[in-house]
VMD Tcl script that draws the C-alpha trace (Angstrom):
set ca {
  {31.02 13.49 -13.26}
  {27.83 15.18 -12.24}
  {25.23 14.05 -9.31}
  {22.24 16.07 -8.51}
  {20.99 15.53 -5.01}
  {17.41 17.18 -3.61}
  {15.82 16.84 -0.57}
  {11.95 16.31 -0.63}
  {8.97 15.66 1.87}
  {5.59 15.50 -0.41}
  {6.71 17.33 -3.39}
  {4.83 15.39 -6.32}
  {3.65 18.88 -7.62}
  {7.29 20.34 -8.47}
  {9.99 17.43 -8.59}
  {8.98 16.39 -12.21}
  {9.57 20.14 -13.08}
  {12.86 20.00 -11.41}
  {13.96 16.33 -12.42}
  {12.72 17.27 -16.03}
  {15.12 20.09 -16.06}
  {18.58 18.01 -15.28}
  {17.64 15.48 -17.95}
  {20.89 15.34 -20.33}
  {22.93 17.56 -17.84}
  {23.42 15.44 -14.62}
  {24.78 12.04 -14.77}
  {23.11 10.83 -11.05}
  {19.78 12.70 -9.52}
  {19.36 11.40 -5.55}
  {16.40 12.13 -3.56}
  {15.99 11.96 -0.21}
  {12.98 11.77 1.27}
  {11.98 12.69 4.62}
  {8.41 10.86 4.87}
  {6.28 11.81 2.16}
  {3.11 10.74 2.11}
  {1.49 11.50 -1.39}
  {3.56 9.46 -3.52}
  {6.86 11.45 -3.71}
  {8.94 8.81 -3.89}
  {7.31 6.56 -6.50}
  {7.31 8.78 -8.59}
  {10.95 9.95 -8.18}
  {11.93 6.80 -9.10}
  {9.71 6.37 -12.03}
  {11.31 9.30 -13.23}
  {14.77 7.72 -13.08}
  {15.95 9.34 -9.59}
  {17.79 7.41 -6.94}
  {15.82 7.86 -4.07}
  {16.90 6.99 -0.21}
  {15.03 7.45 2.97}
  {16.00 9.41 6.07}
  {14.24 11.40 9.18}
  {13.83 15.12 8.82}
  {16.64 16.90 11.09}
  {17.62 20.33 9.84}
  {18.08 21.28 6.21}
  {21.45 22.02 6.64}
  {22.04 18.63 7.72}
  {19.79 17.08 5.34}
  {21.56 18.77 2.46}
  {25.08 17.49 3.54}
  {24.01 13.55 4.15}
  {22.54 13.79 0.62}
  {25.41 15.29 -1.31}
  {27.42 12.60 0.74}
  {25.31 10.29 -0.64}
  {26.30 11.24 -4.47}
  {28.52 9.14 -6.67}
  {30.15 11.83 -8.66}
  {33.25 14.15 -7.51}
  {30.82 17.30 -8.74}
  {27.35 17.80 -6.86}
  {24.32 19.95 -7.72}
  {22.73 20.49 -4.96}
  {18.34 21.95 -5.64}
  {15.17 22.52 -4.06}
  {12.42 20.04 -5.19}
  {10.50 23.57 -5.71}
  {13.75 25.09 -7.94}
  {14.77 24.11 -11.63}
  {17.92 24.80 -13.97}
  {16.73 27.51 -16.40}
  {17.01 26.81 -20.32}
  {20.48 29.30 -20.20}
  {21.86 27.95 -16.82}
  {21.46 24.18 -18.53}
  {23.45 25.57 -21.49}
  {26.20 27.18 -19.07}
  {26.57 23.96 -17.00}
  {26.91 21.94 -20.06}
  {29.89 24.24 -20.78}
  {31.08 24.43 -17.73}
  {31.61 20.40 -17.89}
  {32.88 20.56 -20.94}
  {36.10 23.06 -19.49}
  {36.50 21.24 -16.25}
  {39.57 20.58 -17.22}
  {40.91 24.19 -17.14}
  {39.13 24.95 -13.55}
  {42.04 26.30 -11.37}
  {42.07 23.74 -8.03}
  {40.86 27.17 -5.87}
  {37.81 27.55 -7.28}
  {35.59 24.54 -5.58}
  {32.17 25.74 -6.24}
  {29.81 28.18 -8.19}
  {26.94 30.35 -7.68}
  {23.97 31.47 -9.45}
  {21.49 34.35 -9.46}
  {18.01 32.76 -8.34}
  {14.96 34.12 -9.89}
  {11.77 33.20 -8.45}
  {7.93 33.20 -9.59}
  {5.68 34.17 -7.21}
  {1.97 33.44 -8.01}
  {2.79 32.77 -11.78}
  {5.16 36.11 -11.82}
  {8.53 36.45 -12.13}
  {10.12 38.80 -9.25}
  {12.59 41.31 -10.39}
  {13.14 43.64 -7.64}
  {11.61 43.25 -3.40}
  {15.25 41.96 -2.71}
  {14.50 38.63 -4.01}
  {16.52 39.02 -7.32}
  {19.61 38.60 -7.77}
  {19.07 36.19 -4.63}
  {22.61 34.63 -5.67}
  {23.16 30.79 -4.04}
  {26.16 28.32 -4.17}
  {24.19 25.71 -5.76}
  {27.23 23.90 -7.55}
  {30.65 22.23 -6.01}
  {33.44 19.63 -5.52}
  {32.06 16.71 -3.48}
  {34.17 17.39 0.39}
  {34.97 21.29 -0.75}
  {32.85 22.59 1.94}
  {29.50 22.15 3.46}
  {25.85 23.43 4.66}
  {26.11 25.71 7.72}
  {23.50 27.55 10.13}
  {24.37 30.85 12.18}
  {24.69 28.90 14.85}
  {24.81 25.26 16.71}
  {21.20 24.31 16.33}
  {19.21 26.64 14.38}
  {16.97 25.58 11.44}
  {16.56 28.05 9.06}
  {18.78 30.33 6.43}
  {21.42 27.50 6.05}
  {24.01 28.34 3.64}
  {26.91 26.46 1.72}
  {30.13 27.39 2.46}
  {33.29 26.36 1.14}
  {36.65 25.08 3.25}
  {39.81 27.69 3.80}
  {40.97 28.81 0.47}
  {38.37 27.49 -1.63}
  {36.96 30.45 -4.26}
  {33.10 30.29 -5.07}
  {32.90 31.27 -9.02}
  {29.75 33.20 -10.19}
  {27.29 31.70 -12.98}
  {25.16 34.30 -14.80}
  {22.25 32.38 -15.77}
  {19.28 31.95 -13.74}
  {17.89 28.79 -11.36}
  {14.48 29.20 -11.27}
  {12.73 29.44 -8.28}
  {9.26 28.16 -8.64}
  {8.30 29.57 -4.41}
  {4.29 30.02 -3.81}
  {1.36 29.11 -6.67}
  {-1.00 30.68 -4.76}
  {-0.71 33.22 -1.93}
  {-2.26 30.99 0.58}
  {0.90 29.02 -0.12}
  {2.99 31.75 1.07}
  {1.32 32.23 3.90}
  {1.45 28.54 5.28}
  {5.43 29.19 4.78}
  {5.69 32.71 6.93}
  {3.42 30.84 9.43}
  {5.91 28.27 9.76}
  {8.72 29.76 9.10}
  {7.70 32.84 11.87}
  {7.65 29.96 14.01}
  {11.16 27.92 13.30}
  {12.65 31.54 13.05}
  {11.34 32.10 16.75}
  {12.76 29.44 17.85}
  {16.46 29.64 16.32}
  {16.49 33.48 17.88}
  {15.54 32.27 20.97}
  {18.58 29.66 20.87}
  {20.77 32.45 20.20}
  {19.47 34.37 22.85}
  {18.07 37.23 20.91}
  {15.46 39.25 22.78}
  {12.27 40.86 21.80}
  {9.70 43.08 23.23}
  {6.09 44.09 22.88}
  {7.47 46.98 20.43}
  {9.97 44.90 18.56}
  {7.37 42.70 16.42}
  {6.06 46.14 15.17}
  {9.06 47.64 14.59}
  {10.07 45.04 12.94}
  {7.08 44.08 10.78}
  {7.61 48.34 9.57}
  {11.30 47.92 8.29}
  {10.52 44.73 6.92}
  {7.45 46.36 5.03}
  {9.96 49.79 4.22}
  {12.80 47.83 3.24}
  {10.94 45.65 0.85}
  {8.53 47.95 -1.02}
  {10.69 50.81 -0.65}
  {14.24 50.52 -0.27}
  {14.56 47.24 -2.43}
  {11.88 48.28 -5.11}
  {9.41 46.28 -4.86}
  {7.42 48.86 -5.83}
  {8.93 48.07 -9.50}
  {7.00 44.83 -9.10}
  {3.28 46.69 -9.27}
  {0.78 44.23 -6.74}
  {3.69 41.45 -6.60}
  {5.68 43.63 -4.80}
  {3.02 44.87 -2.54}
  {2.26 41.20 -1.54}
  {5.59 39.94 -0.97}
  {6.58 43.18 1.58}
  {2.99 42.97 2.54}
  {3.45 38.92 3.86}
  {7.04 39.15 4.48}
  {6.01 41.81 6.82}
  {3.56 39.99 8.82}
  {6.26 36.67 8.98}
  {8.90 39.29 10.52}
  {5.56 39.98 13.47}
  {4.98 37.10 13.90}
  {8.20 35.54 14.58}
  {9.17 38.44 16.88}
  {5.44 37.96 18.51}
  {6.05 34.63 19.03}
  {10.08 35.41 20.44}
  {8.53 37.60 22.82}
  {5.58 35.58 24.12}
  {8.92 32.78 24.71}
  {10.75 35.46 27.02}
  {7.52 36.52 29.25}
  {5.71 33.74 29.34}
  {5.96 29.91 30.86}
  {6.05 27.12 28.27}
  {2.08 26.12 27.44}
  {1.90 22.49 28.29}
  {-1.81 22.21 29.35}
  {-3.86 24.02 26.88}
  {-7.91 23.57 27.66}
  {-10.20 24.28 24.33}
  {-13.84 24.58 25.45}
  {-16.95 23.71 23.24}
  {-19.71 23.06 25.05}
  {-22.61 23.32 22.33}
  {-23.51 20.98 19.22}
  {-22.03 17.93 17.88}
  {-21.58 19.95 14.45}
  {-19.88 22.84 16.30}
  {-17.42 20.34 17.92}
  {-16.39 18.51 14.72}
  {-15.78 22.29 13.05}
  {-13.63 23.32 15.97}
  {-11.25 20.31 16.46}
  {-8.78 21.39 14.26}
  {-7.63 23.42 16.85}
  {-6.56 20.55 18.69}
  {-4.14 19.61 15.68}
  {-2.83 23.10 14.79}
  {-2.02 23.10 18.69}
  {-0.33 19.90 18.01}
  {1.88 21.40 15.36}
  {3.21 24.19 17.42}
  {4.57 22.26 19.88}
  {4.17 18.74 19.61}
  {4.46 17.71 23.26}
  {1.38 19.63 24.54}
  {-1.11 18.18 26.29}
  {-4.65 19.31 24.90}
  {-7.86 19.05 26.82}
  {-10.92 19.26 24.98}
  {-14.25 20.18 27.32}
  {-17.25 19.65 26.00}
  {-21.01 18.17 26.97}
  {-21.24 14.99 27.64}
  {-23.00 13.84 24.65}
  {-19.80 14.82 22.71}
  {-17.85 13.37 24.15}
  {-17.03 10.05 22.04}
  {-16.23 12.44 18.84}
  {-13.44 14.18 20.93}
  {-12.43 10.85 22.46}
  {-11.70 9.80 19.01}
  {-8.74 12.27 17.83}
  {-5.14 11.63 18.18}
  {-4.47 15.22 19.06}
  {-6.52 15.37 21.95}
  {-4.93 13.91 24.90}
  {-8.35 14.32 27.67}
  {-11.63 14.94 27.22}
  {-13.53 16.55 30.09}
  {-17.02 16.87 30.08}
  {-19.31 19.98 31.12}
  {-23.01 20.13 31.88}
  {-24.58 23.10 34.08}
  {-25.73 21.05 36.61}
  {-22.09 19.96 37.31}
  {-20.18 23.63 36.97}
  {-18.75 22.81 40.50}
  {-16.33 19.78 39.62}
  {-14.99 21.95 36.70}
  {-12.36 23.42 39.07}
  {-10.27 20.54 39.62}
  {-9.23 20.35 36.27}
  {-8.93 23.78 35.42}
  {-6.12 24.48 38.29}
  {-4.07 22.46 36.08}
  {-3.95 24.53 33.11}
  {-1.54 26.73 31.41}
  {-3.86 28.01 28.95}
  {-7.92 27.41 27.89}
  {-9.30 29.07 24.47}
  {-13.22 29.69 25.05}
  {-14.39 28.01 21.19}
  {-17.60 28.63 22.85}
  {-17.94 31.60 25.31}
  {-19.54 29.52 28.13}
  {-19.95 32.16 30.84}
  {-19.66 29.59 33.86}
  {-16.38 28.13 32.84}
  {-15.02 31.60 32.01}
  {-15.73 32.79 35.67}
  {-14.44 29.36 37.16}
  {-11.16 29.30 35.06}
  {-10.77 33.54 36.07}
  {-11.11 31.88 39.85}
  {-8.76 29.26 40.01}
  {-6.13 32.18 37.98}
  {-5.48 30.01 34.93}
  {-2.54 31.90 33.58}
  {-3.79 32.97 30.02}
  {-7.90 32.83 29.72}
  {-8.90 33.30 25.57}
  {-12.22 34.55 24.71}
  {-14.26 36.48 22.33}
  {-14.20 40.36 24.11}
  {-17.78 40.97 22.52}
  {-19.03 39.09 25.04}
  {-19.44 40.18 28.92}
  {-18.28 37.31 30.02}
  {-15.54 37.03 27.76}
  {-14.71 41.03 28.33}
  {-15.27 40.14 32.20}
  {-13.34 37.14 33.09}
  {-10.70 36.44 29.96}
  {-7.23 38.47 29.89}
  {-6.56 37.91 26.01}
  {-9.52 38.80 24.23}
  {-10.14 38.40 20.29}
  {-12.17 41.37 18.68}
  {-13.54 39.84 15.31}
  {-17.50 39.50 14.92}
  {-18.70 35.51 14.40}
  {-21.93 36.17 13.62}
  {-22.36 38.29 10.45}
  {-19.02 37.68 8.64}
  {-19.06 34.88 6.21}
  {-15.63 33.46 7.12}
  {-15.78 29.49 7.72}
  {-16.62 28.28 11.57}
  {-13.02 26.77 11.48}
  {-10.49 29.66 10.35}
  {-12.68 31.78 12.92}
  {-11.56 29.44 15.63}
  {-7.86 28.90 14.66}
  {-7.76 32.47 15.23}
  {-8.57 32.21 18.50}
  {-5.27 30.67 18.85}
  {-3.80 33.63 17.79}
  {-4.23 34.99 21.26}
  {-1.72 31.84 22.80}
  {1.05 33.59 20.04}
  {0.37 30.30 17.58}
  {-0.15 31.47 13.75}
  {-2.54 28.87 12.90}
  {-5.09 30.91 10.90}
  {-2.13 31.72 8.70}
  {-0.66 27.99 8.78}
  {-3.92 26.21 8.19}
  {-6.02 29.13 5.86}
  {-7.83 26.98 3.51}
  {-10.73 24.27 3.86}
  {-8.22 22.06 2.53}
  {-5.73 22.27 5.69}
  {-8.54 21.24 7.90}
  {-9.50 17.59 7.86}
  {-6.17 16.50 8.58}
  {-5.93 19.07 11.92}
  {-9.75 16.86 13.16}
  {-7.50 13.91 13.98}
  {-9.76 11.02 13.19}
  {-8.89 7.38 11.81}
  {-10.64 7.27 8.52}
  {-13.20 5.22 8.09}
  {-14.14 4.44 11.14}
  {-13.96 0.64 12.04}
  {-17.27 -0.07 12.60}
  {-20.02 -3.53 11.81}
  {-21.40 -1.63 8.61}
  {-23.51 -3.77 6.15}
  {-22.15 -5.57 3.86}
  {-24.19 -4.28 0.23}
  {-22.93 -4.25 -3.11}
  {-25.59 -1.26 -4.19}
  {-24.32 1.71 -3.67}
  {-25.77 3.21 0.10}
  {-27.22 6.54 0.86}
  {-27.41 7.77 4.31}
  {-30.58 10.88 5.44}
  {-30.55 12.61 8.02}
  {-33.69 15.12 8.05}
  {-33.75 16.24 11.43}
  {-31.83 19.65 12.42}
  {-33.14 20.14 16.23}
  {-34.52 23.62 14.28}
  {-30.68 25.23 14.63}
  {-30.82 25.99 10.41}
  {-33.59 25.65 7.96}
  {-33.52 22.07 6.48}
  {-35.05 19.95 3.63}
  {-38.76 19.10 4.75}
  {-39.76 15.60 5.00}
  {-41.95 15.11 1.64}
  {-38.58 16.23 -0.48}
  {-36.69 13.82 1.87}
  {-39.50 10.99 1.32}
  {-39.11 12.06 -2.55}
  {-35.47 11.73 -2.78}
  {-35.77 8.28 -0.48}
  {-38.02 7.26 -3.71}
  {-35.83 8.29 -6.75}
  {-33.14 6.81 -4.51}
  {-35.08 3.15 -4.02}
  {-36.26 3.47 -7.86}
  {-32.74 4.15 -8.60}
  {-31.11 1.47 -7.10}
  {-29.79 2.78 -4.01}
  {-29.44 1.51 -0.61}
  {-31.09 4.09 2.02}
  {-30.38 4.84 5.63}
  {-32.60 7.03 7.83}
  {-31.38 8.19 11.09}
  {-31.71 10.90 13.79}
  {-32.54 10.98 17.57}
  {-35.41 9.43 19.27}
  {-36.88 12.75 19.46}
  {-36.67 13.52 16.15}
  {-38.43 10.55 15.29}
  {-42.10 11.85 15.56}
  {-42.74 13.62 12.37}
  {-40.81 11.04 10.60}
  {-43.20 8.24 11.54}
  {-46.04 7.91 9.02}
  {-43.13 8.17 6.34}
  {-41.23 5.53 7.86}
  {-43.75 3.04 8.67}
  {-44.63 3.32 5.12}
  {-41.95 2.21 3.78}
  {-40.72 -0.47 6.42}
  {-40.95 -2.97 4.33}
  {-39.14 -1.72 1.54}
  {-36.16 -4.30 1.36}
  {-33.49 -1.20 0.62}
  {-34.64 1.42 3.36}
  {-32.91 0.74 6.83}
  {-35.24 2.57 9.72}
  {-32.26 3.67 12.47}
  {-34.16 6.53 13.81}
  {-33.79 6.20 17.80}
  {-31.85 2.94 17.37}
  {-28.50 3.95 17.08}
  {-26.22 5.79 19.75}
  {-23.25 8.24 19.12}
  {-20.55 5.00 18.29}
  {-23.01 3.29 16.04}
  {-23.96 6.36 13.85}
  {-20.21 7.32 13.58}
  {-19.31 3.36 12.25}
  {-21.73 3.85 9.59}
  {-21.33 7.30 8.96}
  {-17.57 6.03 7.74}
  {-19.00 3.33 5.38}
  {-21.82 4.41 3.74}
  {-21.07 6.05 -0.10}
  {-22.34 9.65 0.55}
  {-24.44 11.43 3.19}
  {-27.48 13.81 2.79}
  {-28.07 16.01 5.68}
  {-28.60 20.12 7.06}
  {-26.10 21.73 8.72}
  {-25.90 19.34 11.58}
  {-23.55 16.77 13.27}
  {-23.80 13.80 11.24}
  {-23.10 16.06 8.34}
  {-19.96 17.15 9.89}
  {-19.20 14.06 11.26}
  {-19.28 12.05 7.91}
  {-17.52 14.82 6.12}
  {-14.55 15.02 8.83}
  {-14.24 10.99 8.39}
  {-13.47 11.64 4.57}
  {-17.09 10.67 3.71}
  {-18.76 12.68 0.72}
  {-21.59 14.44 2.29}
  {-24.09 17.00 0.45}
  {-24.62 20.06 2.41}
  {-28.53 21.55 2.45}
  {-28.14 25.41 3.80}
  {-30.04 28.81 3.89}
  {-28.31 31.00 1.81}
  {-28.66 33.86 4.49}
  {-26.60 35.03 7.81}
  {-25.97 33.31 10.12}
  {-26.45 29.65 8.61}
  {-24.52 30.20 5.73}
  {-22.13 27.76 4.22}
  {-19.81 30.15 3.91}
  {-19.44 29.62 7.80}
  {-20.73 26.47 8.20}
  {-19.68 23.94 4.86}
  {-18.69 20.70 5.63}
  {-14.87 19.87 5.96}
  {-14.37 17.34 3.70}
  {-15.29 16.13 0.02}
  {-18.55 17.88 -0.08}
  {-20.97 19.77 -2.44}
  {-23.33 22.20 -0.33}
  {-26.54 23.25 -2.24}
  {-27.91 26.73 -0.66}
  {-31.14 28.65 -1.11}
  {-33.30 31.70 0.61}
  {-36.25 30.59 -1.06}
  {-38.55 28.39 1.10}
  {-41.00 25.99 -0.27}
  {-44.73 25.86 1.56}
  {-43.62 23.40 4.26}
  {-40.98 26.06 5.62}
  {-38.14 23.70 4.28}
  {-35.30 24.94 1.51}
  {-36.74 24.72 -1.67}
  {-33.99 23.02 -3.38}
  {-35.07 20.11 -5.78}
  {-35.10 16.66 -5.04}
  {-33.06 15.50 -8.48}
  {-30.36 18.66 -8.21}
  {-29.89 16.91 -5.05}
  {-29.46 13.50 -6.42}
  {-27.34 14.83 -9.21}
  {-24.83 16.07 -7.08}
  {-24.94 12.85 -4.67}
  {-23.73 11.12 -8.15}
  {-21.25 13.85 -9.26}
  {-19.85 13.10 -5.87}
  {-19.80 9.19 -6.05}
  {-18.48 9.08 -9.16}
  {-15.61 11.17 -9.12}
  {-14.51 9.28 -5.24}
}
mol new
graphics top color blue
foreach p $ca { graphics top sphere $p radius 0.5 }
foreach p [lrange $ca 0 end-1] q [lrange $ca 1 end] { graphics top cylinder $p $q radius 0.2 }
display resetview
């Protein structure tokens, strides 16, 4: 009599909330799945769901191939995020129970949608009553947008002459968890909404996005009483605000401004520092998915750039060669300065690239860019990464607000994970150290890496050293020591770029400062453990690994200038780490 039919891509957290609340009221649930990729729809169909497969298109479209896809003559149609509320289960069961004295007009209901935001339920900010046709006759009527090609605010909408009957009990609208969540949604919703306005051929202007962000804001809070809702009120007109900006930002940038299909990002200092700012590469690749991105760097970096899908060209910098940067940069729609490198700022002013984003507190950057960012790097504690996703604020792309959380940010560095590499084949359980830190941040010294090497040996471990040829001198004594110790592996000087990135992808956790191999194991899904000054600017709170990680940080140094963080709080959290991967 009854089908249920939800649409889902990667919704493990909610469906069994949602599927749990049709048990004994539907007679069919059907999901369709656009893709999911953390077990969606395994365990949709533990749960007793039918569960079909097709490519995202629009959710309007979506919707209407999945309720064609139900068996029943009735069809409940629900967000994987949405549930039927202990009353509305009661009133449905009713209503099936009377079906039989539904006049043939009325083809579909409504019901009032309430919705928990951040574990509280909204009353007021214009998102209650928030009444939606949820319920209808199979073929009465059907998903529609505003117009022919638009994505977002689809509604249901029944044929000529059919009546849509209000409920009076709640759906429950389980939206955002945490506000972080709601801010990945305005980020990408600001952006779909951008795009269906431009389709319609709605115009903005450089006033518009704050006129608009205002009545949004007044409307909200004010008019709609969302006041009522004490600091969930605030919030909601507070982000709904911003999403209205930014989507009228974004609207304007598309009316004044050539598409961006070369966009340069230049990061011409450490490996570390590159690692940390190629998410930028991905959240460029999510705005618009046909860019080309062109990641300029030193040579030496080259290979970790090389090795994400979202970069399309690498070209490399040194200062010796700042004269064959300008065939390149004549190309370009658009570079973002990662790192304010004051020769490539005055070379891409020269050759007129059309949009030039750098930091405005420095001279070059205040000299030679024409969209310049404001916020101080060096003394806030906000993570390397966010700081340069808001760079791309300044090319109109939200990304800061899309991708706001350490979590977001492995995924945007592009690499395969592991990396295929000729690692060594051990059953014990490897360890790899990495004591140098060319002197950019306060490290371990090398007695409490020697003594760790020893609790490690004693312990059972396997042990890797590495770092660069140079770094190898005060290492020496240690290592020649302990050469013939049948579970330490000596690669100090002996392995280039490739061969340090193959093992950094195999070994079982990595020990290192703030420095590239750290960042490079962590970004490759490797569990690292972080050694950091606890003071500005080498902070973790700017400089933590990506990945699975537990960072250890200290002011206190110990007699050899090093951190003085223990050698066994160090190997705890190696095995915290091990164990729970």
């Amino acid at each position: 009599m009854l089908s249920a039919v939800i649409i889902a891509h990667n919704e493990v957290e909610n469906l069994p909330r949602c599927l749990a609340s049709l048990v004994g009221i539907v007679d069919e649930v059907v999901v369709v799945d656009s893709g999911s990729t953390d077990g969606t729809q395994d365990l949709a169909m533990s749960l007793g769901a039918k569960v079909l497969s097709r490519p995202f298109t629009s959710y309007a479209d979506q919707k209407n191939w999945a309720a064609q896809q139900a068996s029943h003559p009735f069809v409940l149609s629900l967000d994987a995020d949405e549930a039927l509320g202990r009353e509305l289960q009661l009133e449905i069961k009713q209503w099936k129970e009377g079906l039989s004295t539904v006049e043939e007009y009325e083809v579909a209901w409504s019901m009032p949608r309430k919705t928990s935001y951040c574990g509280q339920w909204v009353h007021h900010s214009g998102w209650y009553p928030d009444r939606k046709t949820r319920l209808w006759r199979k073929g009465a009527g059907a998903w529609q947008t505003s117009a022919p090609g638009v994505v977002l605010h689809e509604e249901w909408l029944p044929s000529q002459g059919g009546r849509v009957v209000p409920m009076a009990s709640d759906l429950l609208h389980f939206s955002y968890a945490r506000r972080p969540d709601h801010w990945r949604q305005l980020a990408q919703f600001s952006m779909l909404g951008a795009r269906d306005a431009v389709l319609k051929g709605v115009k903005s202007s450089w006033i518009k996005p704050w006129a608009r962000a205002v009545f949004q804001w007044t409307k909200q809070f004010g008019v709609q009483s969302g006041w009522k809702d004490g600091r969930t009120g605030w919030d909601i007109a507070r982000w709904s605000a911003l999403a209205a900006f930014w989507k009228w930002r974004q609207v304007s940038a598309l009316d004044r401004r050539r598409p961006l299909k070369r966009v340069a990002v230049v990061r011409t200092d450490g490996l570390g520092d590159n690692v940390l700012t190629l998410p930028l590469a991905g959240a460029l690749k999510w705005h618009q998915p046909d860019m080309e991105v062109i990641w300029v760097c030193r040579p030496y970096a080259s290979a970790l750039a090389s090795m994400s899908q979202h970069v399309d060209e690498v070209q490399t910098w040194s200062p010796e060669d700042e004269g064959n940067a300008l065939s390149w940069l004549q190309n370009l729609d658009a570079v973002v300065f990662a790192f304010p490198e004051p020769t490539l700022m005055a070379a891409a002013a020269k050759c007129d690239v059309p949009v030039r984003v750098a930091t405005g507190r420095r001279w070059s950057g205040l000299w030679h860019a024409n969209v310049r960012m404001w916020r101080s790097r060096r003394r806030r504690p906000v993570h390397e990464t966010l700081q340069g996703l808001r760079l791309l604020h300044g090319l109109n792309v939200p990304a800061a607000w899309r991708f706001p959380e350490p979590s977001d940010w492995p995924s945007l560095v592009g690499w395969p994970s592991p990396v295929t590499g000729a690692s060594e084949v051990s059953e014990a359980p490897t360890a790899l150290l990495h004591p140098g830190n060319h002197g950019s941040a306060n490290g371990w010294s090398v007695p409490r890496f020697q003594a760790l090497a020893d609790l490690l040996l004693a312990d059972g471990w396997r042990v890797v050293v590495t770092g660069t040829l140079r770094e190898r001198p005060p290492l020496e004594d240690w290592l020649a020591g302990l050469s013939s110790s049948a579970g330490l592996v000596d690669a100090v000087g002996k392995w280039d770029l490739s061969e340090l990135l193959a093992q950094l992808g195999h070994v079982d956790v990595v020990i290192a400062s703030s420095t590239g191999p750290l960042h490079m194991a962590s970004a490759l899904g490797t569990p690292v453990v972080g050694l950091y000054r606890d003071e500005a600017p080498f902070w973790a709170a700017r400089w933590a690994p990506l990945g699975k990680a537990r960072v250890l940080a200290t002011s206190a140094l110990d007699e050899e200038g090093g951190l003085q963080i223990g050698e066994r709080e160090v190997l705890d959290a190696m095995r915290q780490l091990v164990l729970r991967g």
